[in-house]
LUMZA-787662 format. One record per residue (C-alpha): x negated, y negated, z negated; residue number from 0. Coordinates in pm, 1 decimal. Layout:
<sites>
X_Y_Z_NUM
...
</sites>
This chain:
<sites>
-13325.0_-4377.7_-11562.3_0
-13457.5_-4192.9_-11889.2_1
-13338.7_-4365.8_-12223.3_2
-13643.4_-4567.3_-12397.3_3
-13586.8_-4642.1_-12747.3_4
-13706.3_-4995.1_-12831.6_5
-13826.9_-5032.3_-13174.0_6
-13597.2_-5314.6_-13369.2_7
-13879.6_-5560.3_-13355.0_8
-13860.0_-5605.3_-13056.8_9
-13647.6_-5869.5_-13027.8_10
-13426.2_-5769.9_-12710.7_11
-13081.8_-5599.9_-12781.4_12
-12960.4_-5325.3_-12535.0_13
-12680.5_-5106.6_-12410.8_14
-12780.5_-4808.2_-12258.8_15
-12492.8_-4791.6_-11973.9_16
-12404.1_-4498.1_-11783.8_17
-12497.0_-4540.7_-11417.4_18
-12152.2_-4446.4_-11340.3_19
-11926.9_-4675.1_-11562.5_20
-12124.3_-4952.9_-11423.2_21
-11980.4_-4928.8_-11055.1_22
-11621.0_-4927.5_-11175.8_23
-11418.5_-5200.8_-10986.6_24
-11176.7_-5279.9_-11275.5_25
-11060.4_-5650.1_-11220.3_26
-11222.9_-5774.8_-11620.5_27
-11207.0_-6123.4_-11681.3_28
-11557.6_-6244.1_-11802.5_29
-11453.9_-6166.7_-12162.1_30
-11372.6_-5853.7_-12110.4_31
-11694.2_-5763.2_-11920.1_32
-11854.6_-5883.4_-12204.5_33
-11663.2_-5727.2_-12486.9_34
-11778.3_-5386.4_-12290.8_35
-12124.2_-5477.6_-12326.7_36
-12116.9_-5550.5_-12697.5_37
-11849.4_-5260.4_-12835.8_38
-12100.2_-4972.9_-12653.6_39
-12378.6_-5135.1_-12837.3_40
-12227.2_-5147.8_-13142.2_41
-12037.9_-4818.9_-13154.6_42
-12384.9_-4657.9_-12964.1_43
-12494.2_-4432.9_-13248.4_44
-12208.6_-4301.8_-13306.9_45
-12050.2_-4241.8_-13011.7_46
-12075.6_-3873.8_-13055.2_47
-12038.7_-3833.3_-13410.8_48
-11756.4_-4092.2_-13515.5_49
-11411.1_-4130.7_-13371.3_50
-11365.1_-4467.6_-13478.5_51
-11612.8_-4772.0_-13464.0_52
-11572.5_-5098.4_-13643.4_53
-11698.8_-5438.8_-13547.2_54
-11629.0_-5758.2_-13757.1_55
-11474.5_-6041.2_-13586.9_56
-11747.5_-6300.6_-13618.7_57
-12003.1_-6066.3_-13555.0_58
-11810.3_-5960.7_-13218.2_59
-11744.1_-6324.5_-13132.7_60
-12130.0_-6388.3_-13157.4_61
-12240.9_-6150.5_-12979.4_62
-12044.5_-6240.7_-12659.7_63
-12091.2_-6614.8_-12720.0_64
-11685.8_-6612.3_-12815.1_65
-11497.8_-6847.3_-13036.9_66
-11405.9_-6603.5_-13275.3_67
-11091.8_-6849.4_-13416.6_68
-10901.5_-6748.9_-13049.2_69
-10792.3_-6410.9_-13217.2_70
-10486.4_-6456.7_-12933.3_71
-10733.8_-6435.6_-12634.5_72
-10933.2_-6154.2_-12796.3_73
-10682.8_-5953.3_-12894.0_74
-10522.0_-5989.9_-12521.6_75
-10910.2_-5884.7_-12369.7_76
-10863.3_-5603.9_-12618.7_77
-10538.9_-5501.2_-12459.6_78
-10653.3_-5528.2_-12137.7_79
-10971.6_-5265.2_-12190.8_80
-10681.0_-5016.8_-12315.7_81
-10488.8_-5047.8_-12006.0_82
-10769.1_-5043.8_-11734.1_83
-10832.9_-4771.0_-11606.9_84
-11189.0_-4654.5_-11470.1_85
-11293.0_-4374.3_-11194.9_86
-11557.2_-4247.1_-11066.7_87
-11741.9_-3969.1_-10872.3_88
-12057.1_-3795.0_-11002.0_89
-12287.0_-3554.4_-10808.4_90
-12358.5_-3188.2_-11035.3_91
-12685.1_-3002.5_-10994.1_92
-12549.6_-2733.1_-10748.5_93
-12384.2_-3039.7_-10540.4_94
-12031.7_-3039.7_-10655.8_95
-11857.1_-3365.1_-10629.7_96
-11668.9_-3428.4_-10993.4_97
-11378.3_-3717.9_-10990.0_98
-11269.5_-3839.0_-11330.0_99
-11032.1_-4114.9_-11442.7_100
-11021.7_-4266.9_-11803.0_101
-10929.9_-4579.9_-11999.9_102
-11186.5_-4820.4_-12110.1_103
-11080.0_-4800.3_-12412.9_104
-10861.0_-4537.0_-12601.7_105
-10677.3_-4778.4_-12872.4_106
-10804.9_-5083.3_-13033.0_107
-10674.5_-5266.0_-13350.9_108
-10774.9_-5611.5_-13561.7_109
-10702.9_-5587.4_-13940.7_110
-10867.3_-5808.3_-14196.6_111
-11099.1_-5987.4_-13922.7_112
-11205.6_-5629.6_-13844.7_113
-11184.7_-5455.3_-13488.6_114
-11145.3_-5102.6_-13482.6_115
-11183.3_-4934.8_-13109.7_116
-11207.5_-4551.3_-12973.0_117
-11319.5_-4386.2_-12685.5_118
-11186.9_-4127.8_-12483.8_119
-11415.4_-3840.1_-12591.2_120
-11509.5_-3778.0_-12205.1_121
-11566.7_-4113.1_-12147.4_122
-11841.9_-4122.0_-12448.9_123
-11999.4_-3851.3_-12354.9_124
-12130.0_-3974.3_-12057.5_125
-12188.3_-4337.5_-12218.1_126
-12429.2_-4139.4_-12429.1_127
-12561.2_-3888.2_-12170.7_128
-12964.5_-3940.2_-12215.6_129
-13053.2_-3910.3_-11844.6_130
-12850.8_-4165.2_-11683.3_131
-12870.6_-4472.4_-11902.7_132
-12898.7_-4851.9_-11696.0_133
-13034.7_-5068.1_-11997.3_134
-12856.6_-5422.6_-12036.4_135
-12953.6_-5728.9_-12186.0_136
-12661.8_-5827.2_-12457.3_137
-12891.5_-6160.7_-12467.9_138
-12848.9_-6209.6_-12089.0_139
-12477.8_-6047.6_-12109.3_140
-12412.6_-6346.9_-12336.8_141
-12573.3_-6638.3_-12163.3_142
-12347.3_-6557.5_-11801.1_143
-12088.1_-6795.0_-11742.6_144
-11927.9_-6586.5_-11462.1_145
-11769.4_-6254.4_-11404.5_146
-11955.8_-6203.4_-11059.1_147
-12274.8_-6285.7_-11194.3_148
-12243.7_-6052.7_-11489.7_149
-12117.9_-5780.9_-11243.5_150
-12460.3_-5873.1_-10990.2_151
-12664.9_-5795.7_-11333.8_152
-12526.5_-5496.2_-11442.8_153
-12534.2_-5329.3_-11087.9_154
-12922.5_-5473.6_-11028.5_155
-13122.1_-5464.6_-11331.5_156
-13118.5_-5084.0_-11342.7_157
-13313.2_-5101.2_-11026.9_158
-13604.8_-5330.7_-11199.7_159
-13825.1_-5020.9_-11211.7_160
-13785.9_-5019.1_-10827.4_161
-13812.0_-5296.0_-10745.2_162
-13510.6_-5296.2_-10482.9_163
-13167.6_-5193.9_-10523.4_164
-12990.6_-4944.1_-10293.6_165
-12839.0_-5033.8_-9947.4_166
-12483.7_-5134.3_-9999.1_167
-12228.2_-5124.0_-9756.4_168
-12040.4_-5467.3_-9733.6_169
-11736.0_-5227.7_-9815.6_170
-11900.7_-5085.5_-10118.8_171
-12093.5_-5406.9_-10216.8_172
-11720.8_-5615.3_-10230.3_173
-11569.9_-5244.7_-10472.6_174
-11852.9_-5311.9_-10683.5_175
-11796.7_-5705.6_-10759.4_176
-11431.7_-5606.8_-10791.6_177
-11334.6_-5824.1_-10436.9_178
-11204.9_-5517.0_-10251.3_179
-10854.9_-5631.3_-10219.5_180
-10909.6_-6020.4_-10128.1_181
-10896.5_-6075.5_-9803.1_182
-11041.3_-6404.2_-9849.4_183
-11415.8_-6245.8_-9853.3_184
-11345.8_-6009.2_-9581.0_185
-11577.3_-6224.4_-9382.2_186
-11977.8_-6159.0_-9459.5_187
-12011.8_-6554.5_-9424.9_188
-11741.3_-6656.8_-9716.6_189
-11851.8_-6379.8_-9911.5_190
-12226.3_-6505.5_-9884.9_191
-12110.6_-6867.4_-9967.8_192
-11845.2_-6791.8_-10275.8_193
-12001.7_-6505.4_-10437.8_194
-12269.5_-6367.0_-10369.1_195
-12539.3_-6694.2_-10358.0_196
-12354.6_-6815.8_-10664.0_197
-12384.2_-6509.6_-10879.0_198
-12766.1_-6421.3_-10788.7_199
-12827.3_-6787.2_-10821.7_200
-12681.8_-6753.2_-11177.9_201
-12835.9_-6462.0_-11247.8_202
-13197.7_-6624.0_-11119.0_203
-13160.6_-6906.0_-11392.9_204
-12999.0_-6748.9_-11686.0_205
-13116.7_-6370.7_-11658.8_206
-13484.1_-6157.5_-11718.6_207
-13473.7_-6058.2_-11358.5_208
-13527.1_-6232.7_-11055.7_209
-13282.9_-6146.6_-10725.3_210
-13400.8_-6194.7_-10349.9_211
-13111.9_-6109.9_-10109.8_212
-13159.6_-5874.9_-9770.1_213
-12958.0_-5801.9_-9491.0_214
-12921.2_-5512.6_-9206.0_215
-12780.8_-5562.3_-8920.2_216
-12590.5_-5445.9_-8629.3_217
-12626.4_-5669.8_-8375.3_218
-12516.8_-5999.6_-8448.9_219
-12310.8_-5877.1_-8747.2_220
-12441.8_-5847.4_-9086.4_221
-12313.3_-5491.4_-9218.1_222
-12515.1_-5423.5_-9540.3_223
-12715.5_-5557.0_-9814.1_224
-12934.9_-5540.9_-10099.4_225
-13151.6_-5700.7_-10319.4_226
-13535.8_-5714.0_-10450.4_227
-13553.5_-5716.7_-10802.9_228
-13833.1_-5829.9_-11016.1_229
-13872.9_-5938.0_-11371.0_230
-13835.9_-6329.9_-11440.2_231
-14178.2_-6438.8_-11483.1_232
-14016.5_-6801.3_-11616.7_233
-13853.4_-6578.4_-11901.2_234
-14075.1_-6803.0_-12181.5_235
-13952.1_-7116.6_-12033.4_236
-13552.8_-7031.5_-12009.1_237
-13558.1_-6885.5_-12321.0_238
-13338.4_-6591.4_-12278.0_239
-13609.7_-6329.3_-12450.1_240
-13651.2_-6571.8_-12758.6_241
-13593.0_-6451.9_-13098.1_242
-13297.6_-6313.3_-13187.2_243
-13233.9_-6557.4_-13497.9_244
-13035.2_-6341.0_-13702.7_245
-13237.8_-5954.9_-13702.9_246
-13575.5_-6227.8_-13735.0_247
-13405.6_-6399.4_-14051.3_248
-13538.5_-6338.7_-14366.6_249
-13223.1_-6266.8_-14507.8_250
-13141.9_-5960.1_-14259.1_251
-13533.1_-5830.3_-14262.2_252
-13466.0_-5802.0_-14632.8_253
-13152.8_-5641.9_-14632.6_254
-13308.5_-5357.8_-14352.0_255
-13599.6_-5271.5_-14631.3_256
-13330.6_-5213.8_-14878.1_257
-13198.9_-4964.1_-14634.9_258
-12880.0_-5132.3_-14466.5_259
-12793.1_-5048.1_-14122.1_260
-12873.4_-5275.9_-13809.2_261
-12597.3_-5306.3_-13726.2_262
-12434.4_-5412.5_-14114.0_263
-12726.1_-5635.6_-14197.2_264
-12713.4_-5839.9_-13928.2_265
-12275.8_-5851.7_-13951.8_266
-12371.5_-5955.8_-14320.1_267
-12584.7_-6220.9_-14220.4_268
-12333.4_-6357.6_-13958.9_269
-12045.5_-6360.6_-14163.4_270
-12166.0_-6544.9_-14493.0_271
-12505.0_-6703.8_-14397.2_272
-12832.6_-6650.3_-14584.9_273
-12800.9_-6833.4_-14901.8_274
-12482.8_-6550.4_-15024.5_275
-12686.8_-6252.4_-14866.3_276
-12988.3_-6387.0_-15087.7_277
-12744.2_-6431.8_-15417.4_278
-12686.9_-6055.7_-15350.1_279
-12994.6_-5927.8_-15329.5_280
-13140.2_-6110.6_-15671.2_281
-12806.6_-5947.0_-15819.0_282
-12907.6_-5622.0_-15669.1_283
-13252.5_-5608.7_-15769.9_284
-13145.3_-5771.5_-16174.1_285
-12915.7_-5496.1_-16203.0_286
-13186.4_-5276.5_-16077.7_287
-13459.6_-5360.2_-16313.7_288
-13255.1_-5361.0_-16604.6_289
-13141.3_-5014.9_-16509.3_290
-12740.0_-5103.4_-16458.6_291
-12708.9_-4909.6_-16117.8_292
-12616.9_-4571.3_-16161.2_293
-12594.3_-4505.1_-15797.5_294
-12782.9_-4607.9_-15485.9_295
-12904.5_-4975.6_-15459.8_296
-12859.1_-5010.2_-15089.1_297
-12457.3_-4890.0_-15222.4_298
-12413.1_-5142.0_-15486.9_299
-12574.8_-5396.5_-15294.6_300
-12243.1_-5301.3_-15040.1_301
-11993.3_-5358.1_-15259.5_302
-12195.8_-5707.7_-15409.7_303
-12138.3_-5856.7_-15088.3_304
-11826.0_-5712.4_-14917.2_305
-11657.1_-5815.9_-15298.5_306
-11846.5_-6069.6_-15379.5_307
-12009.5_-5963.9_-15698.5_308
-12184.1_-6255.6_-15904.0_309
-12467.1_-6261.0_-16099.3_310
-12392.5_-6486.0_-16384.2_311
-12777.7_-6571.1_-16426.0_312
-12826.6_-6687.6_-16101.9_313
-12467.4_-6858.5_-16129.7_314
-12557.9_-7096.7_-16421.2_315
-12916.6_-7137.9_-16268.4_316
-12700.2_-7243.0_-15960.6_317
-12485.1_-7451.4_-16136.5_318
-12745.4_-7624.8_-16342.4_319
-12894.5_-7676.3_-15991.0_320
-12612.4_-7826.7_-15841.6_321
-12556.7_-8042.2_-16194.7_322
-12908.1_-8204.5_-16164.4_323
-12871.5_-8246.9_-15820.5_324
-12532.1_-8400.9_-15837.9_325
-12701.0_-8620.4_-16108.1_326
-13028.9_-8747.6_-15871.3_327
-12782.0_-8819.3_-15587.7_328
-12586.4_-9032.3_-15796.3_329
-12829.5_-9196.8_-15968.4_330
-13005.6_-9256.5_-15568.1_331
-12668.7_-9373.6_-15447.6_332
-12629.3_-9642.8_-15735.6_333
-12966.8_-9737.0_-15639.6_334
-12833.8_-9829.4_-15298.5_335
-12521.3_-9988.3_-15439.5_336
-12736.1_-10182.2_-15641.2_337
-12978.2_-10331.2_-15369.5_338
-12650.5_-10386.5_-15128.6_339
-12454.8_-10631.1_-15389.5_340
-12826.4_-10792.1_-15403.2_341
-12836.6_-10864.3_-15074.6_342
-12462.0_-10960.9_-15059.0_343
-12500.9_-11151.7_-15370.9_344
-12819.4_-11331.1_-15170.2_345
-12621.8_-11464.8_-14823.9_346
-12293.6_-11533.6_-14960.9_347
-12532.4_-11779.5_-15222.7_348
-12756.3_-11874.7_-14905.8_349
-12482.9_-11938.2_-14721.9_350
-12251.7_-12131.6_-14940.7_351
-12565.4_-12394.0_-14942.9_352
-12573.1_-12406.1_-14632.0_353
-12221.9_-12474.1_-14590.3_354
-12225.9_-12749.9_-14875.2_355
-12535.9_-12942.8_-14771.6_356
-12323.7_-13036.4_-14427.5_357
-12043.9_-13158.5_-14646.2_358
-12254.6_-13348.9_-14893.8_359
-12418.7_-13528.9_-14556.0_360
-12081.1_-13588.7_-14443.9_361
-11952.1_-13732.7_-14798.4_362
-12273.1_-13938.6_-14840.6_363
-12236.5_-14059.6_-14538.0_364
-11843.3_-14286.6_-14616.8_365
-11790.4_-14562.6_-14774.8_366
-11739.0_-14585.8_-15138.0_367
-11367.6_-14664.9_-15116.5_368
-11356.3_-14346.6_-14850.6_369
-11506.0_-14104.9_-15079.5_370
-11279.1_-14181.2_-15382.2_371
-11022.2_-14139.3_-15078.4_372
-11144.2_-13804.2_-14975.6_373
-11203.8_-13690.5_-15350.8_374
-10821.9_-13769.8_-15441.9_375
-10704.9_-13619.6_-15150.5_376
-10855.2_-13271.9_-15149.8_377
-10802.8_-13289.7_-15589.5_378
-10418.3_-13331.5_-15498.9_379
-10415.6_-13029.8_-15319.8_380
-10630.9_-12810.1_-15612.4_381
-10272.2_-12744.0_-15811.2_382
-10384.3_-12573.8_-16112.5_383
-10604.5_-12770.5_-16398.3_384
-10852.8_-12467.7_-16330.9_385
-10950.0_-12569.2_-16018.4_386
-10954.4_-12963.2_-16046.6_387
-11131.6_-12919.9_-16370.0_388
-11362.9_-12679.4_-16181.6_389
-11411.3_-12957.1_-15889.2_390
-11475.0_-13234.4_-16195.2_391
-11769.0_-13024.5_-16326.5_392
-11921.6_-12908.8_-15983.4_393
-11827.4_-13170.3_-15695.2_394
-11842.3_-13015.0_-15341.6_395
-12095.5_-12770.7_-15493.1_396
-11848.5_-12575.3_-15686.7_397
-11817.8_-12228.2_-15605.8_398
-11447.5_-12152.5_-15759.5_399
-11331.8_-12406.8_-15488.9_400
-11568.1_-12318.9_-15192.3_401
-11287.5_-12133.4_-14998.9_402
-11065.6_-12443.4_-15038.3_403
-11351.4_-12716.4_-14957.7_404
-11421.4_-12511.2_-14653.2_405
-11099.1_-12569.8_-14506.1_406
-11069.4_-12881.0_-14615.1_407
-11403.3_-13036.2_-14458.8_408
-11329.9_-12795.1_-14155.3_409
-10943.6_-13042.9_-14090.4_410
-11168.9_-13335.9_-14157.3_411
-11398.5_-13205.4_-13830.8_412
-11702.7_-13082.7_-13958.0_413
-11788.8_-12786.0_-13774.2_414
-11921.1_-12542.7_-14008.8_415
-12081.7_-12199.0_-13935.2_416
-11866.0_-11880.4_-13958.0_417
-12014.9_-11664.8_-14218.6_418
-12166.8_-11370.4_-13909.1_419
-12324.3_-11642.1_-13723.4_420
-12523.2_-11799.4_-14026.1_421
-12608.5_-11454.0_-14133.1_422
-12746.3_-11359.5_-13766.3_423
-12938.8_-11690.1_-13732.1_424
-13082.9_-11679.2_-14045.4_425
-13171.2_-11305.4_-14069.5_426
-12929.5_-11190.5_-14306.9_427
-12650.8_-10903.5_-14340.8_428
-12318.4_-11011.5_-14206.0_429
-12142.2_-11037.3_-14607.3_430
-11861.2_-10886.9_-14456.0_431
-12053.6_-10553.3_-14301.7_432
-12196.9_-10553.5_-14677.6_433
-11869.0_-10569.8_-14824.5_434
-11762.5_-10280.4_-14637.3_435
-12116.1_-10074.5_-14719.4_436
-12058.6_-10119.0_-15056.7_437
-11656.8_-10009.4_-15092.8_438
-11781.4_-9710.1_-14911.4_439
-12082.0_-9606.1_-15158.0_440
-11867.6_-9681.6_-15405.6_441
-11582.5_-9432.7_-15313.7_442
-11847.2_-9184.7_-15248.7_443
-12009.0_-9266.5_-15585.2_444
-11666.3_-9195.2_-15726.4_445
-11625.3_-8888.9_-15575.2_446
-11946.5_-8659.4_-15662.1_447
-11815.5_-8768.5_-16031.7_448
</sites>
């Protein structure tokens, strides 16, 4: 298939794969596969011209849908690709029969949350031969959760154009998904059941293309197979073709009309978000203006963000920002600490009257002789002058001594209400949950400063 270049806004990503690299039956793990996929497209440019291509980390991790803190599982993938080796057989013009053999990759290294990879020269070559390119879908690539399905892709979609892909024999078909050597889909049946209804059932949800599975026979036996291919009409609705959110941002479209590469924008954007990329560019374009650039913007606008360059105008705009924002939040938050020691104030009142109206009923209702009784009683057990002289002045009603009169009534057999369940029956906030509200807004008062 002739190569098609897509222009960037269009907002699928591909690598152009060589027909031939494509049928390899390496044994990758599904990282692997992927990592393929994503270090062709990013070294693709240059895979004639440079020797070396360089990938960051996070943009590498988010491009296979990787956690890019499991440097131990990447760098083992990495190894891998070095030591796996790939062969195949390609057909010249005047029908000679070629057979090559190389490494998937040459070396690879990860300095600085940088990977650095090479090619054997043959091998890129024919990754960037112009006649026999299978486009892939790094969005698609991405979304597979399984080896076998992301093997079913590769070796399909390049027949979309077709509409069919060739016949396979079940030999071939079980080289190509890597399952040559298990015995354990040696039989059509198992290998229908475990692989091959799983992957294209896979590929059917997740994928832009759309597999329908046929067989040929020989008598009873099924002895090849291959498969219709048509584009995923539900594309819209799965949302594999939606808009790549990083080459859409505003922060990368800005950064491609000062003249940075694809492939550096969108790294840039990955690795330190919008908000930095945009703190770059106004430093770019002030040094610009005032004529402080003595080279190329697109180059000083480089080094701003790979060594974080600051613009000290748009640093004490930022901080004055972040001052009066700091200030608003606090000045919200005591706001809210305010209303809650309101409303605690308000049930731990409400309910200390309701509390004290039961004992008053209670005391009103003994004789004279008992009341002096009960009032020298529960005085005896005050202790300090500061509480009997507090009971003197306020009777039962005497907040200093509420705790103590509490308990007090409570051995005496009145059943008073628990502070929760006069707060729920009478529509008020539990004092205790308020309590707790409050030490929190406090600490967090005390901590913006």
């Amino acid at each position: 298939m002739a190569s098609q270049d897509h222009p960037e806004k269009d907002l699928r990503r591909y690598v152009k794969k060589n027909v031939s690299t494509i049928h390899i039956n390496a044994r990758l793990t599904l990282t692997q596969r992927k990592l393929v996929n994503a270090l062709l497209y990013n070294a693709y440019e240059g895979l004639l011209s440079d020797d070396t291509h360089s990938i960051s980390i996070p943009l590498l991790s988010e491009m296979i849908g990787f956690d890019s803190r499991n440097q131990a599982h990447l760098r083992k993938a990495l190894k891998g690709l070095t030591e796996t080796s790939v062969e195949w057989d390609i057909l010249e013009d005047d029908g000679t029969s070629v057979w090559e053999v190389s490494s998937l990759l040459s070396s690879a290294r990860i300095r600085k949350g940088v990977c650095s990879y090479r090619y054997d020269r043959g091998l890129a070559e024919k990754l960037r031969h112009p006649d026999i390119y299978s486009k892939i879908n790094l969005s698609v690539v991405r979304e597979l959760r399984s080896s076998h399905a992301l093997m079913l892709y590769e070796n399909c979609y390049r027949y979309i154009d077709i509409g069919h892909t060739a016949w396979w024999d079940l030999d071939v078909f079980r080289k190509l998904m890597a399952v040559d050597e298990l015995a354990s889909y040696r039989e059509y049946k198992v290998l229908k059941r475990d692989l091959v209804t799983p992957a294209m059932n896979e590929v059917n949800k997740l994928s832009n293309i759309q597999l329908e599975l046929e067989t040929r026979r020989k008598g009873r036996s099924v002895v090849g197979l291959r498969f219709l291919v048509t584009p995923n009409k539900q594309l819209s609705l799965i949302g594999l073709e939606k808009q790549d959110e990083i080459i859409t941002s505003k922060a990368y479209c800005a950064l491609r009309e000062e003249g940075i590469s694809k492939i550096l924008a969108r790294a840039w954007v990955v690795e330190h978000g919008e908000d930095y990329i945009f703190e770059k560019l106004d430093l770019a374009r002030d040094q610009s203006s005032s004529g402080k650039i003595k080279s190329s913007k697109a180059g000083f606008l480089k080094s701003a963000i790979e060594d974080d360059y600051h613009n000290e105008k748009a640093q004490k705009q930022k901080q004055l920002s972040a001052a009066q924002a700091k200030k608003e939040e606090r000045e919200q938050m005591q706001g809210q600490l305010q209303a809650l020691k309101r409303a605690q104030r308000d049930a731990e009142s409400g309910y200390r009257h309701a509390c004290v109206d039961q004992v008053e009923k209670a005391f009103a209702a003994l004789s004279e002789a008992e009341q002096k009784a009960v009032t020298a009683d529960f005085r005896q057990g005050l202790g300090s002058h500061i509480y009997v002289d507090a009971f003197k002045k306020g009777g039962w009603k005497d907040r200093l001594n509420f705790p103590d009169i509490k308990t007090f009534w409570h051995r005496r057999g009145i059943d008073l209400p628990s502070p929760s369940d006069w707060a729920q029956k009478n529509g008020f906030n539990e004092p205790g949950s308020l309590k707790m509200e409050i030490e929190m807004l406090e600490k967090a008062i005390e901590e913006i400063g």
